[in-house]
ROVEX-7028 format. One line per 4 residues: number of its first residue (from 0); their letters; for each residue x, y, z of N, C-alpha, C. Coordinates in nm, 4 decimals. Layout:
# residues N
NUM) a) X,Y,Z,X,Y,Z,X,Y,Z  ...
//
This chain:
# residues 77
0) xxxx) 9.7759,12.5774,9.5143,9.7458,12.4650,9.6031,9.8633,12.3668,9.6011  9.8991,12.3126,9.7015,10.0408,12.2449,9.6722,9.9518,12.0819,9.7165  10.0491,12.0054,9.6350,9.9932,11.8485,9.6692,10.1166,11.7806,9.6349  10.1011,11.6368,9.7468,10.2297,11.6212,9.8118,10.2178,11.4582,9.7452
4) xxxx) 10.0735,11.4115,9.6322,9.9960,11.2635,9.6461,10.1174,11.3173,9.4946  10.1370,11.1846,9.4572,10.1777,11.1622,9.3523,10.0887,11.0298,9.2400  9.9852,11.0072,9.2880,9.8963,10.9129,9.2080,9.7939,10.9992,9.1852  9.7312,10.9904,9.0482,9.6632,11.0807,9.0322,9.5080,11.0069,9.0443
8) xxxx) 9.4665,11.0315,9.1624,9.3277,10.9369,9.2008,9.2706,11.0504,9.2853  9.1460,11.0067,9.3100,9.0225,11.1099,9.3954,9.0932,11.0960,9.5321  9.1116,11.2066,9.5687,9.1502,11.2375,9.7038,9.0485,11.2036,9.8544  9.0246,11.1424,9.8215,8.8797,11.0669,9.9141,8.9246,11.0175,10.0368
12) xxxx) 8.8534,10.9962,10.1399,8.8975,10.9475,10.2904,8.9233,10.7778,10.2484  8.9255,10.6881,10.1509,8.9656,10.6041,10.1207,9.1123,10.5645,10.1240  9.1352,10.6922,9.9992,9.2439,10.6994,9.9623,9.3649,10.7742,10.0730  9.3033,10.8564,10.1822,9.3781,10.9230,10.2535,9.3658,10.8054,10.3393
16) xxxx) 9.3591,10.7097,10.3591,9.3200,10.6349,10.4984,9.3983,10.5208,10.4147  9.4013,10.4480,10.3212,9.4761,10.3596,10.2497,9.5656,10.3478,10.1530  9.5619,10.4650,10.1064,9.6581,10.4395,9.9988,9.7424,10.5623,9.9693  9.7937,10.6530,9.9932,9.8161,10.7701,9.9801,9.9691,10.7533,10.0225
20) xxxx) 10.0643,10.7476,9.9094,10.1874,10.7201,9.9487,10.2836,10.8382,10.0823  10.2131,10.9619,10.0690,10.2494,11.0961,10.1735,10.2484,11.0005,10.3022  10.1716,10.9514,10.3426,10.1219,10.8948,10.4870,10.2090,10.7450,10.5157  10.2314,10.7074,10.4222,10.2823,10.5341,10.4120,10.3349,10.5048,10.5450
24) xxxx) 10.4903,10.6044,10.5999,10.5265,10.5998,10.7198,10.4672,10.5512,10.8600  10.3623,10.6507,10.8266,10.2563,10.6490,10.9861,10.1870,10.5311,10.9576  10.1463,10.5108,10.8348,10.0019,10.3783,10.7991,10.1186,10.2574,10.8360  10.2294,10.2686,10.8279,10.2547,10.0995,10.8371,10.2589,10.1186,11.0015
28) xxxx) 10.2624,10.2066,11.0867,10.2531,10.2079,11.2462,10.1537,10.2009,11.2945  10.0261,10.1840,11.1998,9.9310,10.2483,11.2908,9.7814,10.1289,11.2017  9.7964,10.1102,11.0822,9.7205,10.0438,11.0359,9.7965,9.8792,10.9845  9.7164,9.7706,11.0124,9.7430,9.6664,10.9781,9.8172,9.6608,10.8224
32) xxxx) 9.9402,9.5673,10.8508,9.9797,9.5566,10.6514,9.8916,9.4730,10.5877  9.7685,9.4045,10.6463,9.7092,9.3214,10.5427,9.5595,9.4213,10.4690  9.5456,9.5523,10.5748,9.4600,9.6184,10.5146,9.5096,9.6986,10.4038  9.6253,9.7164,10.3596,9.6694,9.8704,10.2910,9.7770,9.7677,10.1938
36) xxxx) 9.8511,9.6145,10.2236,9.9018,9.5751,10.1539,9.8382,9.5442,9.9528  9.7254,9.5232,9.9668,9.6706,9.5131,9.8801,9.5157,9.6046,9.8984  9.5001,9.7340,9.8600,9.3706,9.7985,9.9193,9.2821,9.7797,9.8495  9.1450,9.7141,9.9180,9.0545,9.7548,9.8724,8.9387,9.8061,9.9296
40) xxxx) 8.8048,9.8729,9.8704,8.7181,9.9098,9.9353,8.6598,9.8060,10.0474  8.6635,9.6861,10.0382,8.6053,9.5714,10.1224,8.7231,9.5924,10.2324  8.8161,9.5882,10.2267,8.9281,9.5757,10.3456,8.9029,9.7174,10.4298  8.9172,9.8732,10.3390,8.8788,9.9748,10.4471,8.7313,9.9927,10.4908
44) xxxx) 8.6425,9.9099,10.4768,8.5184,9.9140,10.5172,8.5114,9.8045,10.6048  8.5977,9.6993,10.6317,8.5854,9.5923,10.7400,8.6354,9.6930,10.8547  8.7704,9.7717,10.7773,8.8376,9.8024,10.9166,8.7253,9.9859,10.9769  8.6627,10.0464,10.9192,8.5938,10.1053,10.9603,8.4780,10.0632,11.0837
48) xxxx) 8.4659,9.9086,11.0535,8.3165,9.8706,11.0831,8.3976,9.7647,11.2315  8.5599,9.7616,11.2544,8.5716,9.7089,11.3448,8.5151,9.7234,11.4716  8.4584,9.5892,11.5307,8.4693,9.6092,11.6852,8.5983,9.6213,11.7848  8.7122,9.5527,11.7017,8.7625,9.5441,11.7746,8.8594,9.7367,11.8339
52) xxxx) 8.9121,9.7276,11.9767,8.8963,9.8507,12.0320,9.0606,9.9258,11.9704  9.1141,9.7721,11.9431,9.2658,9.8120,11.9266,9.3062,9.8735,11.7829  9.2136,9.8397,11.6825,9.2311,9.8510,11.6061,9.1672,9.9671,11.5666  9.0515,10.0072,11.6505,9.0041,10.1741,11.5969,9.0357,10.2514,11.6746
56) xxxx) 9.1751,10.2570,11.7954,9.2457,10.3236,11.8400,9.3454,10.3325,11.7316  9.3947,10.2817,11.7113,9.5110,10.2791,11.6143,9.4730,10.3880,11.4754  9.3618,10.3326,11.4707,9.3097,10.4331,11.3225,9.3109,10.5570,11.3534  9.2547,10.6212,11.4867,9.2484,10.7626,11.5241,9.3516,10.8224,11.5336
60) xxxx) 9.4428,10.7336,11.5555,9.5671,10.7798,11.5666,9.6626,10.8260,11.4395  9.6527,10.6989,11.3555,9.6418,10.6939,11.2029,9.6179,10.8648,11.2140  9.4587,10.8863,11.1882,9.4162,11.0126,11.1355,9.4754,11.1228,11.2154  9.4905,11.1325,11.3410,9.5516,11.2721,11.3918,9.6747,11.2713,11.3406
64) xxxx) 9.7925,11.1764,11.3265,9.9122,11.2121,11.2645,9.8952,11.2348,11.1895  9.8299,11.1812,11.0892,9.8029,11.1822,10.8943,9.7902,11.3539,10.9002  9.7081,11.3861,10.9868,9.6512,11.5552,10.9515,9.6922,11.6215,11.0358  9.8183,11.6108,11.1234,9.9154,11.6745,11.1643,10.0079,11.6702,11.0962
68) xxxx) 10.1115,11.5600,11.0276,10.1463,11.5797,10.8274,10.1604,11.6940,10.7902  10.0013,11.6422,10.7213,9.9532,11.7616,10.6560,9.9884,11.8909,10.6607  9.9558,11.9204,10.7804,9.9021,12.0366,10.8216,10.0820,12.0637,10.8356  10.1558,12.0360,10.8597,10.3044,12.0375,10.8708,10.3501,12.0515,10.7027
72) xxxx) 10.3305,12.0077,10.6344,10.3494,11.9968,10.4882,10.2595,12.0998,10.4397  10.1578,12.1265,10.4634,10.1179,12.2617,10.3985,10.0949,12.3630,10.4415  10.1924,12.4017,10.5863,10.1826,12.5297,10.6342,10.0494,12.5904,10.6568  9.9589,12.4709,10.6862,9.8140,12.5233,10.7622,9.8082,12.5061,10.8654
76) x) 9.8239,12.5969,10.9715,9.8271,12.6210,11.0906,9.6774,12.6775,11.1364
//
Protein backbone atom coordinates (compact mmCIF):
# COMPACT_ATOMS: atom_id res chain seq x y z
CA UNK A 1 0.00 0.00 0.00
CA UNK A 2 1.86 3.17 -0.70
CA UNK A 3 1.05 6.43 1.47
CA UNK A 4 2.02 9.73 0.49
CA UNK A 5 0.56 11.41 4.50
CA UNK A 6 3.54 11.85 6.47
CA UNK A 7 1.68 12.51 9.98
CA UNK A 8 0.85 9.61 11.48
CA UNK A 9 -3.02 10.31 12.31
CA UNK A 10 -6.43 8.48 11.27
CA UNK A 11 -6.87 8.94 7.76
CA UNK A 12 -10.44 10.25 8.13
CA UNK A 13 -12.43 12.71 5.77
CA UNK A 14 -11.33 15.30 8.46
CA UNK A 15 -8.05 14.86 8.02
CA UNK A 16 -8.23 14.44 4.14
CA UNK A 17 -10.34 17.63 3.93
CA UNK A 18 -8.01 19.64 6.51
CA UNK A 19 -5.05 18.66 7.27
CA UNK A 20 -3.27 16.28 5.12
CA UNK A 21 -0.04 17.88 4.04
CA UNK A 22 -0.31 15.66 0.22
CA UNK A 23 -3.28 18.10 -0.65
CA UNK A 24 -1.92 21.50 1.01
CA UNK A 25 -1.45 22.90 -2.69
CA UNK A 26 -5.08 22.51 -3.82
CA UNK A 27 -6.51 23.29 0.01
CA UNK A 28 -4.90 26.72 0.02
CA UNK A 29 -6.98 27.26 -3.63
CA UNK A 30 -9.87 25.97 -2.81
CA UNK A 31 -10.50 26.08 1.03
CA UNK A 32 -10.41 29.21 3.22
CA UNK A 33 -6.80 29.79 5.25
CA UNK A 34 -8.75 30.50 8.37
CA UNK A 35 -10.36 26.97 8.19
CA UNK A 36 -7.14 24.69 7.78
CA UNK A 37 -4.78 27.55 9.29
CA UNK A 38 -5.32 26.29 12.65
CA UNK A 39 -7.74 22.93 12.23
CA UNK A 40 -10.18 22.05 14.13
CA UNK A 41 -13.17 19.78 14.32
CA UNK A 42 -15.49 23.00 15.02
CA UNK A 43 -13.97 24.89 11.93
CA UNK A 44 -14.49 21.63 9.41
CA UNK A 45 -17.95 21.17 10.70
CA UNK A 46 -18.93 25.00 10.29
CA UNK A 47 -17.53 24.69 6.85
CA UNK A 48 -19.48 21.39 6.06
CA UNK A 49 -22.71 22.92 7.45
CA UNK A 50 -22.15 26.15 5.16
CA UNK A 51 -24.93 27.90 3.49
CA UNK A 52 -23.02 29.80 1.89
CA UNK A 53 -22.94 28.54 -2.14
CA UNK A 54 -19.32 29.77 -2.71
CA UNK A 55 -17.86 28.14 -0.31
CA UNK A 56 -19.36 24.53 -0.86
CA UNK A 57 -18.47 24.96 -4.47
CA UNK A 58 -15.09 25.43 -3.65
CA UNK A 59 -15.05 22.34 -1.33
CA UNK A 60 -16.28 20.02 -4.22
CA UNK A 61 -13.82 21.12 -5.97
CA UNK A 62 -11.34 20.79 -3.10
CA UNK A 63 -12.53 17.02 -3.19
CA UNK A 64 -12.48 16.17 -6.99
CA UNK A 65 -8.84 17.47 -7.24
CA UNK A 66 -7.81 16.00 -3.81
CA UNK A 67 -8.98 12.46 -5.43
CA UNK A 68 -7.78 13.11 -8.76
CA UNK A 69 -4.14 13.50 -6.70
CA UNK A 70 -4.65 10.64 -5.46
CA UNK A 71 -5.66 8.69 -7.86
CA UNK A 72 -2.55 10.24 -9.94
CA UNK A 73 -0.18 9.36 -7.01
CA UNK A 74 -1.35 5.94 -6.64
CA UNK A 75 -1.77 4.70 -10.03
CA UNK A 76 -5.56 3.95 -9.42
CA UNK A 77 -7.09 4.35 -12.45
Amino acid sequence: MYTFCVLREIKDDFHFVIKCPAYSAIRSKYISHSIYRRPSVFKYVSLLQSTCIGSLNNLGKYIYFAVALRKQLTNDN
